[in-house]
C-alpha positions as CSV (number, residue, x, y, z in Angstrom):
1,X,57.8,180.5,54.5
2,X,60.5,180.9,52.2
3,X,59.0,179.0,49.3
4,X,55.5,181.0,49.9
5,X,57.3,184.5,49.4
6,X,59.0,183.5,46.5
7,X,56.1,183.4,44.3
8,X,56.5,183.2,41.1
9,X,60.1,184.2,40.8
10,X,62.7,181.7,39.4
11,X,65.5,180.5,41.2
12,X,67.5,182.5,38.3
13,X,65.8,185.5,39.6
14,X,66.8,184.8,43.1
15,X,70.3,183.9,42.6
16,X,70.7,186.6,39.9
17,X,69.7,189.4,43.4
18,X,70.5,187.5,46.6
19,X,74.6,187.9,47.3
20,X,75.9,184.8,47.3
21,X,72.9,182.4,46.7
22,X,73.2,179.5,44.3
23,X,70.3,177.8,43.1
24,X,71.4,174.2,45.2
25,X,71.6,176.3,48.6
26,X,68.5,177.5,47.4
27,X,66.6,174.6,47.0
28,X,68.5,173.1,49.9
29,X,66.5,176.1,52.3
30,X,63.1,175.9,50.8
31,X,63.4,171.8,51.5
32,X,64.6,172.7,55.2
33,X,67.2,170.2,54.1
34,X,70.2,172.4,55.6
35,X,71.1,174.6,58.8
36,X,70.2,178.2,57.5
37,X,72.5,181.2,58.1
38,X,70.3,183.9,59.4
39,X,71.5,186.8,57.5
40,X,70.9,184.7,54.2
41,X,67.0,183.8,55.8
42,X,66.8,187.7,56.3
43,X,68.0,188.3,52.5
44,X,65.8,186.3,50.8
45,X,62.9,187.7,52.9
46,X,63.7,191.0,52.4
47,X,64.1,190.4,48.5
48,X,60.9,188.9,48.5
49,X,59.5,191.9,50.2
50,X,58.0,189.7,53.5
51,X,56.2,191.8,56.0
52,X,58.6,192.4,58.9
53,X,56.5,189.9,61.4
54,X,57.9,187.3,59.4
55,X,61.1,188.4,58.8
56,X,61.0,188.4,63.1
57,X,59.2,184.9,62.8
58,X,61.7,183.5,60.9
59,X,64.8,184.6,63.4
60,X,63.1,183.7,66.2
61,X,62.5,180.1,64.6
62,X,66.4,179.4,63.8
63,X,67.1,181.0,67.3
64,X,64.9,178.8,68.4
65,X,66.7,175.8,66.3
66,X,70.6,177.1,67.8
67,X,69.0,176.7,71.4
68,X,67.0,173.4,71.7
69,X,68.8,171.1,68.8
70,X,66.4,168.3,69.9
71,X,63.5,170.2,68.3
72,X,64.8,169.7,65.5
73,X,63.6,166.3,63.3
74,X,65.3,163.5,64.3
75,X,68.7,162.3,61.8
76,X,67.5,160.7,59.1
77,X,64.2,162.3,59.0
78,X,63.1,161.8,54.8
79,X,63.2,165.6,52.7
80,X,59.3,165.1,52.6
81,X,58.8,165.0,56.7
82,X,61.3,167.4,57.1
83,X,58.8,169.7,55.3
84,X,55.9,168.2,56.8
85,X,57.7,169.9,60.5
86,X,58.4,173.2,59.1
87,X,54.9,173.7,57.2
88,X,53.0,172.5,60.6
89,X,54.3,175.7,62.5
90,X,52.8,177.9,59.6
91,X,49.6,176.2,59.0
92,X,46.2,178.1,59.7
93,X,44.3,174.8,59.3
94,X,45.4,170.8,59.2
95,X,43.1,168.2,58.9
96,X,44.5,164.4,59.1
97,X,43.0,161.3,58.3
98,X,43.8,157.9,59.4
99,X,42.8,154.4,58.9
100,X,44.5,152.0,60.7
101,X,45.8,154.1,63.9
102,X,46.2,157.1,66.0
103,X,47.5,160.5,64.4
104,X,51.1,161.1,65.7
105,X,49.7,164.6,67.0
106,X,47.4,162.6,69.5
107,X,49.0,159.6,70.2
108,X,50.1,159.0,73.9
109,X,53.7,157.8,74.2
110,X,53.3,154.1,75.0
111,X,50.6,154.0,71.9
112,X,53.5,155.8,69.9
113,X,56.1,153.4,71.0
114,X,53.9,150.3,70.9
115,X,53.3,151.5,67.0
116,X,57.3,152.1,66.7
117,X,58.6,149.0,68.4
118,X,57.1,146.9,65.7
119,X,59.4,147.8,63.2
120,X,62.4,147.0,65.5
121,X,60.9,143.5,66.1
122,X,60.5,142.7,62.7
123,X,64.9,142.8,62.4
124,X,66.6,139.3,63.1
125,X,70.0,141.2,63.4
126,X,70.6,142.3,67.2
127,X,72.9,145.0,66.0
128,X,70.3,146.2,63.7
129,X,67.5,146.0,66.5
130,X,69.8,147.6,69.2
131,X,70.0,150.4,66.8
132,X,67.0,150.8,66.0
133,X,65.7,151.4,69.4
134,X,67.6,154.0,69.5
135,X,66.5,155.6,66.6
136,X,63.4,154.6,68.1
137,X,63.7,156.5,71.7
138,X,64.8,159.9,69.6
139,X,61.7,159.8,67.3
140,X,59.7,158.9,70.2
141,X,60.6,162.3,72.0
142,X,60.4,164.3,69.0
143,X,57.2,163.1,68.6
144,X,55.8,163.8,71.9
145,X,57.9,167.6,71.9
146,X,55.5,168.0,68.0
147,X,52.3,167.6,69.6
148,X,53.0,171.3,71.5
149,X,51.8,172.6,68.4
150,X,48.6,172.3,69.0
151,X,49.2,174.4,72.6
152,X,48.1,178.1,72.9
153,X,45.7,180.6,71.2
154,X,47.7,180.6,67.9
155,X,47.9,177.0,67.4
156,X,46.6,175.6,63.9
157,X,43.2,174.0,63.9
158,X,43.6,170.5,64.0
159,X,41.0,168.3,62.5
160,X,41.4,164.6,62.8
161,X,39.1,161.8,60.9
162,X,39.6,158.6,62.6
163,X,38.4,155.5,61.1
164,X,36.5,153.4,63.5
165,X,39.0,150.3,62.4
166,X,41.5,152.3,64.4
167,X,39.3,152.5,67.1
168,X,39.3,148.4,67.4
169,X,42.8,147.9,67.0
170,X,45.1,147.4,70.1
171,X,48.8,148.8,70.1
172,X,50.6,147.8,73.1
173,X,48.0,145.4,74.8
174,X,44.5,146.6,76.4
175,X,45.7,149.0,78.7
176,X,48.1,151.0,76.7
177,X,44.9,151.5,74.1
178,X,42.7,152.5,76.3
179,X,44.8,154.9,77.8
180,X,45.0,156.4,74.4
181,X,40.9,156.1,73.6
182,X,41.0,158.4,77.0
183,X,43.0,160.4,75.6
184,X,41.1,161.4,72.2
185,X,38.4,162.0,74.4
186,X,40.0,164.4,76.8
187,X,41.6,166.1,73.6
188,X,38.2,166.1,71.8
189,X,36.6,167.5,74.9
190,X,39.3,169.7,76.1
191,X,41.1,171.5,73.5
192,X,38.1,173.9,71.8
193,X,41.4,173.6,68.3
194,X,41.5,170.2,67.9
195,X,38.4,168.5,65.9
196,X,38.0,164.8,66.4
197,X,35.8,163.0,63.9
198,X,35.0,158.7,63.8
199,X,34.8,157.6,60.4
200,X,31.9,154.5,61.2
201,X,32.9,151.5,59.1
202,X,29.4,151.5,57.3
203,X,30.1,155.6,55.6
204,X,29.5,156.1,52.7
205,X,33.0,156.9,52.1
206,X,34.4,154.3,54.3
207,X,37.1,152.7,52.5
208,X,37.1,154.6,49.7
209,X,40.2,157.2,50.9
210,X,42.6,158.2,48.3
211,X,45.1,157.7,50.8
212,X,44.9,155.7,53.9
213,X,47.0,158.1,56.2
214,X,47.1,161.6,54.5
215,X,47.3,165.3,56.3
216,X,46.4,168.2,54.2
217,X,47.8,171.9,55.3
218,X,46.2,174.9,54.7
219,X,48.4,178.6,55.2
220,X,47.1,181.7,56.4
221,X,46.4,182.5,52.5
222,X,44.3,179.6,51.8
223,X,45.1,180.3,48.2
224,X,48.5,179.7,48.0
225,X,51.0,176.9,49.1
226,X,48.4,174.3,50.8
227,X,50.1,170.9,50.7
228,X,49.2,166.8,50.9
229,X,51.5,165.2,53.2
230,X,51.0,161.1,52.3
231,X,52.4,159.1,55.6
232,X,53.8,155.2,54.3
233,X,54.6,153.4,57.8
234,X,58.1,153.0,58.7
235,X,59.2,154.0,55.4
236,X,59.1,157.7,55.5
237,X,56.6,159.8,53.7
238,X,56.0,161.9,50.3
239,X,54.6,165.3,50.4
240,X,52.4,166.7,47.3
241,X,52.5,170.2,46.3
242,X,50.9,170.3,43.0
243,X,47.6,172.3,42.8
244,X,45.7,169.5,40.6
245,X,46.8,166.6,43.1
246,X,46.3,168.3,45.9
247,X,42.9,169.4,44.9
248,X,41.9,165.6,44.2
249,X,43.3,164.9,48.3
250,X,41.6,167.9,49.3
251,X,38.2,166.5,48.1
252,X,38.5,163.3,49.5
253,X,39.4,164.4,52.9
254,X,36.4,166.7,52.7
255,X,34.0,163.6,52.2
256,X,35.3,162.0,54.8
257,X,34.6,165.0,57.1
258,X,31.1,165.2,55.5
259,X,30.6,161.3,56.3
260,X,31.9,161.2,59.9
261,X,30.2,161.4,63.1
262,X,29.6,165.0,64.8
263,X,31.6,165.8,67.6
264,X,28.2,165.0,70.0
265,X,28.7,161.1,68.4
266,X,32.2,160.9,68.1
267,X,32.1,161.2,72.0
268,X,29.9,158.6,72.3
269,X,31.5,156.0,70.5
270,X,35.0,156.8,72.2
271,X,33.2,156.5,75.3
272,X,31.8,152.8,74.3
273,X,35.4,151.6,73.1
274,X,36.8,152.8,76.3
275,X,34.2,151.2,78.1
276,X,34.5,148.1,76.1
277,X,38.3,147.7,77.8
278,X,37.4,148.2,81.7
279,X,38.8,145.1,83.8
């Protein structure tokens, strides 16, 4: 929000008007990569002339912060998925596309710590593993307490494209993946915001992604601040905010979309794959 109402101005601009706002603290705000001071938050909006509604947004979100710290990313969290949370909230539209597993926003919590566990597996060090599955057990919950975004009348529209390799692939042994294929469906069926599309291996586009687990978010002004958030497993993620690059993400996601099944289709293949995994 606050990188959206600065515009144009420079952080010399800002620092030059806000009371005691340096160009670090600055930068450290619009990266959410600091605990905001609420009359600062209210200073910069009201420089930036933000409508009151999210000047009330805004205070209600670090309230909201103060009151339940476990909403808040889990320690450790990179800058770029830090960003990723706080641009979610303030999305109109975000469409997600994955190749080789569930979206976090739909994964059930035994798929989500199947998919986690492997990294901790992977360490020969019991100290390191121990550790690990604690870090492990925090962004589990965080994970589960993110997917309430997509709860209520004002929650984003969600779009997923799942490729059908995902589809295939068991996390967590036969029960724990069909448990999530029932899930997708009863999301895809259930929740008139969330859009589930299956990418069939023999698209067009199949293979061809720029990125093989990328989310693109739109704002409320579809002109301004849309972003490419580029997931790397285990390893944190990079978010892209330049127009041109983002443009080039933008497009591929939108062939995808073209190429997958409709939602009539997509139902019927989740059904088969579920169906596949009966005892």
């Amino acid at each position: 929000m606050l990188r959206m109402h600065r515009g144009s101005r420079t952080q010399a601009d800002v620092v030059a008007a806000v009371q005691e706002m340096s160009g670090p603290t600055l930068s450290r705000y619009e990266r959410a990569g600091v605990e905001m001071k609420p009359e600062k938050v209210v200073a910069l909006l009201r420089y930036y002339g933000a409508p009151q509604k999210d000047v009330t947004e805004a205070l209600d979100c670090l309230a909201r912060a103060r009151q339940s710290p476990g909403w808040a990313p889990p320690q450790g969290s990179s800058e770029a998925f830090r960003l990723l949370f706080a641009m979610e909230s303030r999305a109109k539209v975000i469409r997600a596309y994955q190749e080789s597993s569930i979206p976090g926003m739909l994964q059930t919590r035994a798929y989500a710590k199947a998919l986690m566990a492997e990294l901790g597996r992977a360490h020969r060090d019991p100290a390191r593993r121990a550790q690990l599955q604690r870090e492990i057990e925090e962004r589990l919950g965080f994970r589960m307490r993110r997917q309430s975004l997509l709860d209520g009348d004002s929650a984003p529209v969600f779009e997923a494209i799942i490729a059908e390799a995902a589809l295939l692939t068991q996390r967590g042994g036969r029960m724990v993946h069909r448990e999530q294929l029932r899930h997708l469906y009863s999301v895809a069926e259930n929740k008139p915001r969330v859009r589930l599309r299956i990418l069939r291996g023999s698209a067009p586009s199949a293979g061809s992604a720029l990125h093989n687990a990328m989310t693109l978010l739109k704002p409320h002004d579809d002109e301004l601040g849309k972003a490419v958030y580029l997931e790397n497993r285990n390893r944190g993620g990079e978010m892209i905010t330049d127009e041109a690059e983002v443009e080039a993400y933008q497009q591929s996601l939108e062939e995808l979309w073209a190429d997958a099944e409709d939602k009539s289709t997509t139902m019927e293949l989740l059904q088969h794959y579920i169906d596949q995994l009966r005892d």
